[in-house]
C-alpha positions in Angstrom: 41.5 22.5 -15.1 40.6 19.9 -12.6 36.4 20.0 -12.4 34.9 19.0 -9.0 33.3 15.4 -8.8 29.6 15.5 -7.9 27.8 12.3 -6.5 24.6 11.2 -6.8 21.7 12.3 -4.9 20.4 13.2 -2.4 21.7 16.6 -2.6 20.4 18.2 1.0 21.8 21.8 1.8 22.3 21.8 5.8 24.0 20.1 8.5 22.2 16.5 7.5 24.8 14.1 6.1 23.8 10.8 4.7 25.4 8.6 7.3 22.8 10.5 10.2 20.0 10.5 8.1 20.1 6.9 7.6 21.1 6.8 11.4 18.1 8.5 11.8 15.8 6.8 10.4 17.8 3.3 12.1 16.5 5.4 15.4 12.9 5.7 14.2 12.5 2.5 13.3 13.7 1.3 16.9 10.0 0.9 18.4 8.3 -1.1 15.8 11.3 -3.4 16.4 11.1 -4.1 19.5 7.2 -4.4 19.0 7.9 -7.5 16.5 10.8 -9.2 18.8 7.5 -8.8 21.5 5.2 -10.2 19.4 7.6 -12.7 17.4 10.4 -13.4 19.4 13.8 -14.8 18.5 12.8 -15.6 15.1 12.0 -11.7 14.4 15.4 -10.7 15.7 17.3 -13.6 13.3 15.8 -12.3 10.2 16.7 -8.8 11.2 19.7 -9.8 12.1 20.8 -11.9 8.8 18.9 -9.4 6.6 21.2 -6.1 7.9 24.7 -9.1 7.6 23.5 -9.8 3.8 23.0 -6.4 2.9 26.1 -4.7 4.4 28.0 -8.4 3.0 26.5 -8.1 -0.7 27.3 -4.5 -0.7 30.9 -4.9 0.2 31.7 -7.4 -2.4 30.0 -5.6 -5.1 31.6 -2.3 -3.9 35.4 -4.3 -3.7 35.2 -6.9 -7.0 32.7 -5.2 -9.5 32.0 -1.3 -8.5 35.5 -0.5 -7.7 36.4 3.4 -6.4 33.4 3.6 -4.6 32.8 2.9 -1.4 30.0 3.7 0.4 29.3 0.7 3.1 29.6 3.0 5.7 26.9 5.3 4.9 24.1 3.2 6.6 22.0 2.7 3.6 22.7 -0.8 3.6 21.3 -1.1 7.2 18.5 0.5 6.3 17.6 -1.5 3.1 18.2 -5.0 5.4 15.9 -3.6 8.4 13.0 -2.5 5.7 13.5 -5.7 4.1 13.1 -7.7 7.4 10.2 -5.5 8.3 7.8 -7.0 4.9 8.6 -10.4 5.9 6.7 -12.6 7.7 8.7 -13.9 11.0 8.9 -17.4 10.1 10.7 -16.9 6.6 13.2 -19.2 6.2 16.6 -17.9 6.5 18.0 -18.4 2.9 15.0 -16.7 1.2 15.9 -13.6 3.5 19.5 -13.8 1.9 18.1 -14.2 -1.6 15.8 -11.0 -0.8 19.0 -9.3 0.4 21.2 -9.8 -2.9 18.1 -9.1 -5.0 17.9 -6.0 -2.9 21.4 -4.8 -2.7 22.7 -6.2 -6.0 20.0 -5.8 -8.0 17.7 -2.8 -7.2 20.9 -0.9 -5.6 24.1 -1.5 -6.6 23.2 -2.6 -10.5 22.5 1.1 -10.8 25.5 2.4 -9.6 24.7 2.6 -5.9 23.2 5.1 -3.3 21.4 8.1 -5.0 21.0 6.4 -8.6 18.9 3.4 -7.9 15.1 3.9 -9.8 13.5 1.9 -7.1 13.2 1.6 -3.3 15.8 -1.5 -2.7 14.1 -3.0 0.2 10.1 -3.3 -2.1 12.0 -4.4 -4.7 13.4 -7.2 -2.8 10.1 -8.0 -1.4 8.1 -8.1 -4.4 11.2 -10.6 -5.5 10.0 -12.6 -2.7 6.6 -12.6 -2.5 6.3 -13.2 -6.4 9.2 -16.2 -6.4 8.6 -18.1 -2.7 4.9 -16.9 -2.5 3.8 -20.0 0.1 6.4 -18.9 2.4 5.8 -15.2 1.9 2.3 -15.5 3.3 2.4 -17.8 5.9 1.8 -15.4 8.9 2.4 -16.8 12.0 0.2 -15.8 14.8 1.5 -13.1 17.2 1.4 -14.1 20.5 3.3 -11.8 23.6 7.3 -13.1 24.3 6.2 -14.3 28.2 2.7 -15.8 27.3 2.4 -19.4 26.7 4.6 -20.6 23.8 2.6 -21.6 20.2 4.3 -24.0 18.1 5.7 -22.7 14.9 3.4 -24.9 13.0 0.5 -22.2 14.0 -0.3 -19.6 11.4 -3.1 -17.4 10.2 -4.2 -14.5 8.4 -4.2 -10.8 8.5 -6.8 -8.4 8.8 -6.6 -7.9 5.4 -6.9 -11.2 4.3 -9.7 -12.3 6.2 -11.4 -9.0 4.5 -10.5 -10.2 1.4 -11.4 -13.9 1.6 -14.7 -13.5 3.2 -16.0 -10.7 0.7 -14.6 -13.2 -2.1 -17.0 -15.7 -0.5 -19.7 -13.2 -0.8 -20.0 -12.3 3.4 -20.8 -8.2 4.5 -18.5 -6.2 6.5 -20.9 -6.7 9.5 -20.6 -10.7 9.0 -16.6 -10.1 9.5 -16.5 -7.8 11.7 -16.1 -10.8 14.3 -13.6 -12.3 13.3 -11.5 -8.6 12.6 -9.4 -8.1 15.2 -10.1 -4.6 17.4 -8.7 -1.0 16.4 -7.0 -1.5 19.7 -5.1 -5.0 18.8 -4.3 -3.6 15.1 -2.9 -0.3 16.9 -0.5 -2.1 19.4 0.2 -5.1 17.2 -1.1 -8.4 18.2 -1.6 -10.1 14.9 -1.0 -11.4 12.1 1.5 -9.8 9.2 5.3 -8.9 8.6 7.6 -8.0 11.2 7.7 -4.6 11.2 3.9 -3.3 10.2 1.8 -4.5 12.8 1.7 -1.8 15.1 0.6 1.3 13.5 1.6 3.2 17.2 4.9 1.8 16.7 5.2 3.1 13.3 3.8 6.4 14.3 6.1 7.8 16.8 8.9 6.8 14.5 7.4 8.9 12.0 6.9 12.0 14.6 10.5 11.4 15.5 11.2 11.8 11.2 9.0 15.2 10.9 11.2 16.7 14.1 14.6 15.0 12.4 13.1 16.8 9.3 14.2 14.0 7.6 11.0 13.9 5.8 8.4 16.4 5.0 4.8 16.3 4.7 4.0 16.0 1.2 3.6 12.1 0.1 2.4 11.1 3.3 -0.4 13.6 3.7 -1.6 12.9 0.3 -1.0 9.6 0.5 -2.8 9.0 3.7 -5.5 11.7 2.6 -6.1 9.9 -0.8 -7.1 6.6 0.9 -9.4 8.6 3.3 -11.5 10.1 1.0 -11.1 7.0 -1.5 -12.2 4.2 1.0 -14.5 6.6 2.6 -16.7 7.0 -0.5 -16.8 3.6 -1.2 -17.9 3.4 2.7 -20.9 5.6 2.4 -21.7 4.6 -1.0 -22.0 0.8 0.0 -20.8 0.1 4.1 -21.8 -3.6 3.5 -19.2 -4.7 1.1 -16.3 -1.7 1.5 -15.1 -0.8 4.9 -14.3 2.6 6.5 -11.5 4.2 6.3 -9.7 3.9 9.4 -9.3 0.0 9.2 -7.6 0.9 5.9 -5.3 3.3 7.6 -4.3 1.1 10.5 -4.0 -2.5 8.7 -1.4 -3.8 6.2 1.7 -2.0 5.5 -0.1 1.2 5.3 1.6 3.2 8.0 5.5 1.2 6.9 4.9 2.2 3.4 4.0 5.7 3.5 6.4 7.0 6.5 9.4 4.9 5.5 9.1 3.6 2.3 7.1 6.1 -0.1 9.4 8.7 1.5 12.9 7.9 0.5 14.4 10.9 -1.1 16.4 8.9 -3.8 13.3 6.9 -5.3 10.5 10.3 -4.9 10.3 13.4 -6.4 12.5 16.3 -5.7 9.3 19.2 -5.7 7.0 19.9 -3.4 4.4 19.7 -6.0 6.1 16.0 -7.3 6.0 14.7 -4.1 2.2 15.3 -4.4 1.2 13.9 -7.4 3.8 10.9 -6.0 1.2 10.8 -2.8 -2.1 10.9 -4.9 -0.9 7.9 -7.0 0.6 5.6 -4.3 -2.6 6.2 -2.6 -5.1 5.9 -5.2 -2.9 2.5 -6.4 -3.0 0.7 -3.1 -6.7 1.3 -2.5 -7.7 -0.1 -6.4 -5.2 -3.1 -5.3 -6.9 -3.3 -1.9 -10.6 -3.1 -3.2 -10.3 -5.1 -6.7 -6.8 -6.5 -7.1 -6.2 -9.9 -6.6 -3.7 -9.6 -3.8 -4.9 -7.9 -0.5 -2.1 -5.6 0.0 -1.1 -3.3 -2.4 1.5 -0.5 -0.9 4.4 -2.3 -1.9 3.4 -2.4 -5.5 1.7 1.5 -5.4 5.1 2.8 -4.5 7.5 0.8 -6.6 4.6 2.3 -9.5 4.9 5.2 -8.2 9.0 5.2 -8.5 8.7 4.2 -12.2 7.1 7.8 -12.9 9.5 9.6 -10.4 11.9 10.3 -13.7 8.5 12.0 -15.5 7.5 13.8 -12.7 10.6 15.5 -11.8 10.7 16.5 -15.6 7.1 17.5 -15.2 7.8 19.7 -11.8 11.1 21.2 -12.5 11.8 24.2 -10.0 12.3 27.9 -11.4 16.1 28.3 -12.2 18.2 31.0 -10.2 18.2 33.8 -12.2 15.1 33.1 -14.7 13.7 36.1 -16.0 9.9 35.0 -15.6 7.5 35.9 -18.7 4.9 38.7 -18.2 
């Protein structure tokens, strides 16, 4: 008796396939790309560029010298994992740490695991964290996002992002209201002009590649309704309770890699629960872990580090939140 060979997941009944689900979310990710080329230029494209080669290159070696019998390089993941990648780095990143970011990505937090559908973690926050813990100077050097036909800055200009002037000045002991000047609008932080990684600077950007996921179906509502919902009520509480020392909500929701995270990030069906219910508690922990990151932490951003948290209890949750079997007799 020959018995079927299963693969990993993601194990979707319907007409999706793996190849246009990653396609799909390639197409979703389209504006806030062309946002950072805008904003950044040549140098945003490069990175993209050399991130998606490494990926697709590291995974093709692994998959012909060390993993052999599977092949899965042409499912798109590994474009994916490069363009995520690219999008948490800052635009002037030199191009070897993007490479070393890549094989930490695919080698590591992918392909060490067995590939597509059995890796623990997201690929592309593992490979940041990689980065921003090893080549930290470089990691948060944010160069300052000026449009492609204004007058050309030289690269030696840099500063910080909203979230770090927020955190530096109420380290110096300054109130919201003191700040507020030097904050850029909710206008500027919607469209994108300034500073941060490539692909989180316009939340409007991010946001109609999200709408363009919900009518894919590709994702559902679950993590980022609780995730966004849990930093609303979290930061908002904090707001009322004291306004001169914790800002409202919305700068929270707009700032960062808030709107990245949650819609393409938090998301991905390998590293998150299976259950509706799962994919809650995954939302209420990723949000309440960036906002104690964000508010006490030492580091000003903390959505990379909520989710890959978040993906360490994935195991325990889907354990926890198991679905009813077909054909359970229930107990009355």
């Amino acid at each position: 008796m020959i018995l079927p060979t299963i693969s990993g997941s993601p194990h979707v009944h319907g007409e999706q396939s793996i190849q246009k689900i990653m396609f799909g979310v390639v197409i979703a990710l389209v504006p806030a790309f062309f946002v950072s080329i805008y904003f950044f230029g040549f140098d945003a494209l490069k990175l993209v560029v050399v991130s998606i080669a490494a990926c697709l290159l590291f995974e093709y070696l692994i998959q012909k010298y060390l993993i052999k019998g599977v092949v899965t390089i042409n499912d798109g993941s590994a474009v994916v994992t490069g363009l995520l990648l690219a999008f948490n780095v800052p635009s002037n990143l030199p191009v070897w740490i993007m490479i070393v970011g890549a094989f930490v990505a695919i080698g590591i937090a992918k392909m060490s695991y067995g590939g597509i559908g059995k890796n623990i973690f997201n690929p592309a926050l593992v490979g940041r964290v990689f980065l921003l813990l090893s080549f930290p100077v470089q990691m948060t050097s944010w160069p300052v996002a000026k449009p492609l036909f204004a007058e050309k800055l030289t690269d030696a200009i840099t500063g910080p992002t909203p979230l770090g002037i927020l955190k530096e000045g109420l380290d110096e002991g300054r109130t919201i209201s003191e700040l507020t000047s030097e904050l850029p609008t909710y206008v500027t932080e919607l469209l994108g002009q300034h500073g941060g990684s490539l692909g989180e600077v316009s939340a409007i950007a991010l946001l109609l590649g999200a709408f363009y996921l919900f009518y894919r179906r590709i994702i559902s509502w679950h993590i980022p309704a609780t995730y966004l919902g849990t930093v609303v009520v979290f930061s908002g509480i904090l707001w009322l309770i004291n306004p001169g020392i914790y800002i409202n909500p919305l700068f929270h929701l707009v700032t960062g890699g808030m709107m990245l995270g949650v819609f393409f990030m938090a998301t991905d069906m390998v590293s998150s629960p299976m259950s509706a219910k799962g994919m809650l508690v995954f939302g209420f922990g990723a949000g309440l872990i960036t906002m104690l990151i964000r508010v006490w932490g030492a580091y000003p951003e903390g959505v990379s580090f909520a989710i890959l948290i978040m993906n360490a209890f994935t195991p325990l949750i889907n354990k926890g939140f198991k679905p009813k079997r077909f054909g359970e007799i229930l107990k009355t």
